[in-house]
C-alpha positions, 0 to 999 in steps of 0.5 A: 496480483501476483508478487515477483519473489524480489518484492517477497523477499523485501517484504519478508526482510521487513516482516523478520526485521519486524518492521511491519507485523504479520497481518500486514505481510500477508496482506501485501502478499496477498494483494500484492504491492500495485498502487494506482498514482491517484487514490481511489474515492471510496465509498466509506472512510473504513476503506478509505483509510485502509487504502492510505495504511497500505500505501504507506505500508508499500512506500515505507518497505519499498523505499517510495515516496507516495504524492498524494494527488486530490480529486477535484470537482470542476464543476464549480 
């Protein structure tokens, strides 16, 4: 996913602020800043958790609030 050169810019503002650290700038660089409105379930906690840093990663440089919304089984 390619990052607008505004959403570049916020993040590196973050980065030379030093509000998040260079791993995590070049992760969202790289990635880019798309989160779907419902966490994905995954298939370890491993990506599970790595998925809940960047989402509250993107909220905490982008000022966004992030609902968590739950899956649930209607089979019950």
């Amino acid at each position: 996913m390619e990052v607008s050169k505004n959403e570049k810019s916020r993040i590196l503002k973050a980065y030379f602020d030093k509000s998040i650290t260079k791993q995590e700038m070049e992760n969202l660089l790289i990635h880019g800043i798309v989160m779907s409105p419902v966490s994905w379930i995954f298939a370890t906690e491993a990506e599970q958790l790595k998925d809940k840093q960047r989402r509250q990663l993107i909220c905490r440089i982008f000022g966004l609030t992030d609902i968590e919304i739950n899956w649930v089984d209607g089979t019950a």
